[in-house]
C-alpha positions as CSV (number, residue, x, y, z in Angstrom):
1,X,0.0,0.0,0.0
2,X,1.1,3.4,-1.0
3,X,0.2,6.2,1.5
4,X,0.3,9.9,0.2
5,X,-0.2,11.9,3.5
6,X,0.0,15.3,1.7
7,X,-3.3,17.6,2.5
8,X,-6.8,16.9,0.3
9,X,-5.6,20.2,-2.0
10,X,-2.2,18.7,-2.6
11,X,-3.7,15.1,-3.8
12,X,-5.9,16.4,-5.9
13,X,-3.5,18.1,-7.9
14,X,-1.3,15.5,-8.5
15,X,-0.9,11.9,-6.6
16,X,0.7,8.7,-7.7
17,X,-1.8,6.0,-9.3
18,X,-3.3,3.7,-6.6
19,X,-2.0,5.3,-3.4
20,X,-4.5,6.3,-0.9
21,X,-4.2,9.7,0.7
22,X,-4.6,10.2,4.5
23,X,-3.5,13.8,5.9
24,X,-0.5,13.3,8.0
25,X,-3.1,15.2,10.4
26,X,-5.6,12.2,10.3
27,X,-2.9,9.9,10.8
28,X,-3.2,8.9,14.1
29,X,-7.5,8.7,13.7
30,X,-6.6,6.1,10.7
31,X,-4.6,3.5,12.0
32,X,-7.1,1.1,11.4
33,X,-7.7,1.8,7.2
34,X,-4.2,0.6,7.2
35,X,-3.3,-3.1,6.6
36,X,-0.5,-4.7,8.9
37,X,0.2,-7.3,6.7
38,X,2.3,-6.6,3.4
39,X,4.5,-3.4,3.3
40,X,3.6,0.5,3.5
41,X,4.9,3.1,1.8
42,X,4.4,6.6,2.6
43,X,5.1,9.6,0.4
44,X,4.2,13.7,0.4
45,X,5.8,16.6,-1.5
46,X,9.3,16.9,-0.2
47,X,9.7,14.0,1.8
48,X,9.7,16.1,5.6
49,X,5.5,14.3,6.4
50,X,6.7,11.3,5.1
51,X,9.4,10.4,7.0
52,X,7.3,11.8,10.1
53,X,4.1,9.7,9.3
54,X,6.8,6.7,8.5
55,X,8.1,7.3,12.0
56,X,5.0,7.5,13.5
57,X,3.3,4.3,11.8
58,X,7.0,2.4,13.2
59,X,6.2,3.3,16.5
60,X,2.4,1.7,16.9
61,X,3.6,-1.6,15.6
62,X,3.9,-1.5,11.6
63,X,6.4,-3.4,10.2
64,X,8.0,-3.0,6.7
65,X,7.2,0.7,6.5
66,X,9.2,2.8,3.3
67,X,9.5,6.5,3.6
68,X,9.4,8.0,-0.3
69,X,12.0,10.1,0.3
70,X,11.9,13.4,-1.4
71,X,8.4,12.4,-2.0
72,X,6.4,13.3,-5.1
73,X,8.6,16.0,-6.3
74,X,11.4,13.7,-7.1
75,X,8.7,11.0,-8.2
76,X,7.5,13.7,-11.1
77,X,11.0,14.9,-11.9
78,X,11.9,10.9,-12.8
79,X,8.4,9.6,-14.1
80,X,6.5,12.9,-15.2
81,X,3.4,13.9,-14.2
82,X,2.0,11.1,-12.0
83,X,-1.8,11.3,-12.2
84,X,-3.9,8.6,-14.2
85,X,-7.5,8.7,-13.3
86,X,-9.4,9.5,-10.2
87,X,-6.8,9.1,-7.0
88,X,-8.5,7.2,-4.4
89,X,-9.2,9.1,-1.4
């Protein structure tokens, strides 16, 4: 699973296909939406929320957690542009 924990306004603008977004702010309240099992990767703009909401997901008991580091920035500058369809929300 692919978390994008960049604000609603951010997504929409531009998110990488099939990841989910959850506000580094709702975080905490969305524990449970996130599977234990199989690995998580979290991304945002820059990389700063990510490798917060990375550290934070570590420390309730997620295992095989990813920080995106630089985040989407450095995702577009490699890959382009990375929306394709409607980003789940």
């Amino acid at each position: 699973m692919v978390i994008d924990v960049r604000n609603p306004q951010e997504f929409a603008a531009a998110a990488i296909r099939d990841t989910r977004n959850i506000p580094i702010a709702d975080l905490s309240g969305r524990l449970a939406d996130i599977p234990r099992r199989g690995g998580v990767a979290v991304t945002c703009s820059k990389g700063s929320r990510s490798a917060r909401a990375a550290q934070h997901l570590l420390g309730h008991g997620f295992h095989n957690v990813v920080d995106v580091q630089r985040g989407i920035e450095a995702w577009n500058a490699r890959y382009g542009t990375p929306v394709e369809g409607r980003p789940e929300q």
